[in-house]
C-alpha positions as a Markdown table, in Angstrom:
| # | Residue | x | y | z |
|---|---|---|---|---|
| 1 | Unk | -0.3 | -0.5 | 15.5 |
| 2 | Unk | 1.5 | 1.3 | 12.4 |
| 3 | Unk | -1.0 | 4.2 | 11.1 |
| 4 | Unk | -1.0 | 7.2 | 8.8 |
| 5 | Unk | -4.6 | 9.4 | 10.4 |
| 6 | Unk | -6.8 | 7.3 | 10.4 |
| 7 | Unk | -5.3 | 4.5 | 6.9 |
| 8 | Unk | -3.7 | 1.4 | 8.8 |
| 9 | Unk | -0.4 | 0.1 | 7.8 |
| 10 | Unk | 0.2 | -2.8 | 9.9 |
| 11 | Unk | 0.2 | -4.3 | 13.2 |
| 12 | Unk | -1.6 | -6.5 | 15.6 |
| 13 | Unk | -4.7 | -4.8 | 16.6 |
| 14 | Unk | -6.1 | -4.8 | 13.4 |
| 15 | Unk | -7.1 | -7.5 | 10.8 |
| 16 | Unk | -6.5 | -10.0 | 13.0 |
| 17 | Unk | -2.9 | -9.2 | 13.2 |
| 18 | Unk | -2.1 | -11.2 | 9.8 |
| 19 | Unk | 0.0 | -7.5 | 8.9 |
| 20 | Unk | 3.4 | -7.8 | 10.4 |
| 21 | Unk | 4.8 | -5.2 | 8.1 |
| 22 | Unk | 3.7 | -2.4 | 5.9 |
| 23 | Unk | 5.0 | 1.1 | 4.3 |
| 24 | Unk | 2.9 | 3.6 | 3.3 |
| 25 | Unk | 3.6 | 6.5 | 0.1 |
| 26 | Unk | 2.0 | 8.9 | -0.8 |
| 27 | Unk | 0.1 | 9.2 | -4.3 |
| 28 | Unk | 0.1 | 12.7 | -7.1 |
| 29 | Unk | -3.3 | 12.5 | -7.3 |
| 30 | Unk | -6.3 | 11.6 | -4.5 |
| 31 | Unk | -8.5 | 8.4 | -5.9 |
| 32 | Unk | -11.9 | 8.7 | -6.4 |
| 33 | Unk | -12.5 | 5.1 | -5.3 |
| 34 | Unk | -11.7 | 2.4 | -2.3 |
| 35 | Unk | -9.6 | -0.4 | -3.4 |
| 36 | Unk | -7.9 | -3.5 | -1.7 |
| 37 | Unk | -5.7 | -5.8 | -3.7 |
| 38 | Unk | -4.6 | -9.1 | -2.2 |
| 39 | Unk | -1.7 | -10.6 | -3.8 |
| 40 | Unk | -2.2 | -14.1 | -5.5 |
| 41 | Unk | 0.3 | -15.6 | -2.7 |
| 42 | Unk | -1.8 | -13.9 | 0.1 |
| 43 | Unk | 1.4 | -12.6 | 1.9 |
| 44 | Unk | 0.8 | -9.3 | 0.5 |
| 45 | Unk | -2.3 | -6.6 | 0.5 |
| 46 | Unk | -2.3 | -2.6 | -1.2 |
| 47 | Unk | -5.2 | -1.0 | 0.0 |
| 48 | Unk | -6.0 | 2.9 | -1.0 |
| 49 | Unk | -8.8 | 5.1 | 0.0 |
| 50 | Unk | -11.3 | 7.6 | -1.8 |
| 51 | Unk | -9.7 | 11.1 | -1.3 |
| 52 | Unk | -6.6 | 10.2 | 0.7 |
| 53 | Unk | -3.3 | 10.3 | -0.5 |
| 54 | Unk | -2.0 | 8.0 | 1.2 |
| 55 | Unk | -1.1 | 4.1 | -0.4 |
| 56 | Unk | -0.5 | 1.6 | 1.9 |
| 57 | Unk | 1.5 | -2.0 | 1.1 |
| 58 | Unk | 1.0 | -4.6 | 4.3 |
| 59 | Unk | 2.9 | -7.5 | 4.1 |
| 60 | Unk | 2.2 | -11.1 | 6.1 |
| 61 | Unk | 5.9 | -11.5 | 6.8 |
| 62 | Unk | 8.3 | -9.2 | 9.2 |
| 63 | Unk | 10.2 | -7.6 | 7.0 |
| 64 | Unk | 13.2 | -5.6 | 7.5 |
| 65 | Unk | 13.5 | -2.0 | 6.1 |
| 66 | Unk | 15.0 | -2.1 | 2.7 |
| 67 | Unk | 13.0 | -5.6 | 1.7 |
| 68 | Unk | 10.0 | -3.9 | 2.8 |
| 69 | Unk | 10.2 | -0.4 | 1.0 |
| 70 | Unk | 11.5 | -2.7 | -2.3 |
| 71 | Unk | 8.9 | -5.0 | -2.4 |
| 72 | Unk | 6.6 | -2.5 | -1.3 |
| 73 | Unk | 6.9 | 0.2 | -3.5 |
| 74 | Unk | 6.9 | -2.8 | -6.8 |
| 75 | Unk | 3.1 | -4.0 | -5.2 |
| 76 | Unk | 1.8 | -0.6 | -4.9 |
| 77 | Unk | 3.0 | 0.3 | -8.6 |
| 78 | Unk | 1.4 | -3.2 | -9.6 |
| 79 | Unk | -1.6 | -2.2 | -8.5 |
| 80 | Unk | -1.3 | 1.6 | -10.2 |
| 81 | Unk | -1.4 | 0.0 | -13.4 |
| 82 | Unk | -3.9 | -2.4 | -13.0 |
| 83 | Unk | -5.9 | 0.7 | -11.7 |
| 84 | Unk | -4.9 | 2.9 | -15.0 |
| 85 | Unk | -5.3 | 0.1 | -17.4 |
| 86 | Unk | -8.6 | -0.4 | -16.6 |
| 87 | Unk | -9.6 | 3.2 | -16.2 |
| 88 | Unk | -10.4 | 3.1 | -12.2 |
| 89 | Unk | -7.7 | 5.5 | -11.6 |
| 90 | Unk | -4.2 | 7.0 | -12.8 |
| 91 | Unk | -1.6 | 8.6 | -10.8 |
| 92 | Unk | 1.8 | 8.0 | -9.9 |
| 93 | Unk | 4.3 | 8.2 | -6.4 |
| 94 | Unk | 5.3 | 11.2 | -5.5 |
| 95 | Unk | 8.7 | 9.4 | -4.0 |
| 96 | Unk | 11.1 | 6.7 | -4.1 |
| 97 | Unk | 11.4 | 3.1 | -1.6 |
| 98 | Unk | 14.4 | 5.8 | -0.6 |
| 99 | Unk | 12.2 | 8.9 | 0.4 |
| 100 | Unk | 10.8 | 7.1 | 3.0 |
């Protein structure tokens, strides 16, 4: 199992082991709110957590490094503006898919 403390990116012990891949980023600014977002496909899930600054992007598939970081980092900012457009929550990556 992939984990940041205590936020899990991906692996087989957890959810059933549907997570074969994830990569995590860290956010400017600390939510004030849980929030899960499953993709409309279902391959992909961006969960973040009340006061942590940590994002996490799982994916269904095994993904190598670059596809994974790319496709990533374009969910996780999806679900950043969905989050600021509706007023949940705005903030921003403090890093690139090439930080990491």
């Amino acid at each position: 199992m992939a984990s940041v403390g205590a936020c899990f990116i991906a692996g087989m012990e957890e959810r059933n082991g549907r997570y074969r891949s994830g990569v995590a980023f860290s956010l400017h600014t600390k939510p004030q709110i849980d929030f899960i977002y499953d993709s409309d496909d279902g391959c992909w899930q961006v969960e973040l957590w009340k006061h942590s600054e940590t994002v996490v992007a799982r994916a269904t598939d095994a993904l190598g490094r670059e596809p994974l970081l790319a496709e990533g980092f374009e969910k996780i900012q999806k679900v950043l503006d969905i989050l600021a457009v509706k007023g949940f929550f705005c903030s921003y990556l403090t890093g690139s898919p090439r930080d990491n």
